[in-house]
C-alpha positions in Angstrom: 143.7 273.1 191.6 143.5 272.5 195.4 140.3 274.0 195.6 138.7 271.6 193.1 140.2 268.6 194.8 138.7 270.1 197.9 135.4 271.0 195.8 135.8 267.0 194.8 136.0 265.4 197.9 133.4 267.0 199.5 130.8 266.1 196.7 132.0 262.7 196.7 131.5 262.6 200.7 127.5 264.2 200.3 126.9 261.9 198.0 127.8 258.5 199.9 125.9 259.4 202.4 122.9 260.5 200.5 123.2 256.8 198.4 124.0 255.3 201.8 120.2 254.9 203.3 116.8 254.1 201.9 113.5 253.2 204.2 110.5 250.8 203.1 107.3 251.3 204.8 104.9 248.0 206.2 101.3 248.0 207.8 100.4 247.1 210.8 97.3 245.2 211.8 95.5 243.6 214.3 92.4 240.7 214.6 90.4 241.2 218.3 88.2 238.5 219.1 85.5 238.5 221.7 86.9 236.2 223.7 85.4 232.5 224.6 83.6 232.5 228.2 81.4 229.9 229.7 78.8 230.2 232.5 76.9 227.5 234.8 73.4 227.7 233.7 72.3 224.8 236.2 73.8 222.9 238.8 73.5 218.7 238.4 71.1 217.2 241.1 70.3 213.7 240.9 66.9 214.6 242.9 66.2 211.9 245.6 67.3 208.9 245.7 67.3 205.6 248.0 70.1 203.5 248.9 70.0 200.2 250.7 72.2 197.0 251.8 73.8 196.9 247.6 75.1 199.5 246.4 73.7 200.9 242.9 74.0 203.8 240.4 71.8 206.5 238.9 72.0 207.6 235.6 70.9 211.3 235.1 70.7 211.8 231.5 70.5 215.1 229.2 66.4 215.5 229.1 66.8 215.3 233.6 65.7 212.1 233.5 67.2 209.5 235.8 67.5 205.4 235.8 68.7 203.4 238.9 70.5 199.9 238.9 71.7 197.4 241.5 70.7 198.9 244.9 70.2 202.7 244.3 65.9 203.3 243.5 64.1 206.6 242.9 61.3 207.3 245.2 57.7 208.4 243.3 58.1 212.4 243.3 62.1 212.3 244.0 62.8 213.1 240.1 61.4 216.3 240.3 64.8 217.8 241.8 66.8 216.0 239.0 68.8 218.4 236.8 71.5 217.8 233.9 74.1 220.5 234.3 74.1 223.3 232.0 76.8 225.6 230.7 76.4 228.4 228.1 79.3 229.5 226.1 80.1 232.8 224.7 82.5 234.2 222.1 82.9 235.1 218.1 80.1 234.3 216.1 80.6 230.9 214.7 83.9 229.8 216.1 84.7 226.6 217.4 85.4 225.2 220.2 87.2 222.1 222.6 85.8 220.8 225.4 86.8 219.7 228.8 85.3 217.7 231.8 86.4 215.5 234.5 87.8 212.4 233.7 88.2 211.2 237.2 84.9 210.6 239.8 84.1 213.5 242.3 83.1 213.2 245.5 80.1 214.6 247.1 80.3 214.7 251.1 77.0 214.0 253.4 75.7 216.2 255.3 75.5 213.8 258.1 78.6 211.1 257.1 79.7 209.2 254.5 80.7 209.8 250.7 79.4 209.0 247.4 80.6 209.7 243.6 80.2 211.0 240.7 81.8 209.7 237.7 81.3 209.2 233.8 80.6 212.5 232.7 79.7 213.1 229.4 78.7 216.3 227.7 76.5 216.5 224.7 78.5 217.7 222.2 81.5 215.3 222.3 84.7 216.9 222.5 83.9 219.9 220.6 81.0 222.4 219.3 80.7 225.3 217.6 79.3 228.6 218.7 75.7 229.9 216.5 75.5 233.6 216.9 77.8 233.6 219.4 76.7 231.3 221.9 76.4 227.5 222.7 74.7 225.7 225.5 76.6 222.3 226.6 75.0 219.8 229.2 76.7 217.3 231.0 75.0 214.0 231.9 76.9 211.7 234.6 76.2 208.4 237.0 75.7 209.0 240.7 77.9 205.7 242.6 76.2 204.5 245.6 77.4 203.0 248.4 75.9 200.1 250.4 73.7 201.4 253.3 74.7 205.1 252.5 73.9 207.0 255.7 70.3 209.6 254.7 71.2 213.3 253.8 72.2 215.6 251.5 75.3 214.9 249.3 77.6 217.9 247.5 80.5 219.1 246.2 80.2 222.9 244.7 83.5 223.0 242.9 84.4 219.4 241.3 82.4 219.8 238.5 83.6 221.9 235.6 83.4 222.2 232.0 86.4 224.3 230.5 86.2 225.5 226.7 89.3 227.1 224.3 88.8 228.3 220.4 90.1 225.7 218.0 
C-alpha cells in the first residue's frame, strides 16, 4: 500500500507540471522605407539690382522672373543672374510629404557694408506635396527688402535659407 501511495504521488506531481505550461507562437514583421531626403538644386539670386535714396523690394517669382517696387529697379541684362531656389526630394514612391521654410526675414550681409533681407518665402506646393516615382522638386519664391541708399556689392547669406520635409 505504501508503494502505491508513493506510485500516486509521484504521477500526480508529473502531471501538474506537464498541465502547468503551454506556449503560443506570434510573427514578427517589419515595414522599411526609403527614407525622405531633400537636396538644394539651385541657390536663390535676385540677379542685379539698383537701389537708390527709397527703399524698395524685388519680387523673384517661381518662372526666375523678378518685379521691383518703391526704390529697388532692375537694370537691362541684371535678370539674367535671377534664380528661384530649387530643392528636390527623395523618398517612397508616392508618399507624402510637409513642408517647412522660414517664417522670419534672413539677412544677407554686403560684401562692402550694410544689410538687406529676405522675407516672405513661399514654396510652390503650399504646405505639403507628394512624392511621383519617388521624387518631388519644390521652389521657393521670396521678396528681396531694400534699404535706402544700400551701399553697391554683393549680398549673401549661404545657410538662412532652408526648406525641411517629414512623411505625413
Amino acid at each position: 500500500m505504501k508503494k502505491l501511495i508513493v506510485f500516486a504521488i509521484a504521477i500526480l506531481g508529473f502531471s501538474g507540471v506537464s498541465f502547468g505550461q503551454s506556449t503560443a507562437t506570434a510573427g514578427t514583421s517589419a515595414l522599411l522605407i526609403v527614407p525622405i531626403s531633400i537636396a538644394k538644386t539651385t541657390d536663390m539670386n535676385f540677379g542685379t539690382v539698383a537701389a537708390s535714396a527709397t527703399a524698395g523690394t524685388v519680387l523673384l517669382d517661381y518662372a526666375d522672373g523678378r518685379t521691383a517696387a518703391g526704390g529697388a529697379s532692375l537694370p537691362a541684362g541684371g535678370g539674367t543672374l535671377a534664380k528661384t531656389a530649387v530643392f528636390t526630394v527623395t523618398g517612397e514612391g508616392t508618399s507624402t510629404f510637409s513642408i517647412a521654410i522660414p517664417a522670419a526675414p534672413i539677412t544677407l550681409t554686403g560684401s562692402v557694408a550694410g544689410t538687406m533681407t529676405v522675407s516672405d518665402f513661399v514654396a510652390d506646393l503650399g504646405a505639403g506635396g507628394t512624392l511621383v516615382a519617388g521624387s518631388k522638386v519644390i521652389k521657393v519664391k521670396a521678396t528681396l527688402n531694400v534699404p535706402a541708399n544700400t551701399v553697391a556689392g554683393t549680398y549673401s547669406n549661404a545657410s538662412d535659407l532652408f526648406v525641411r520635409v517629414n512623411y505625413n
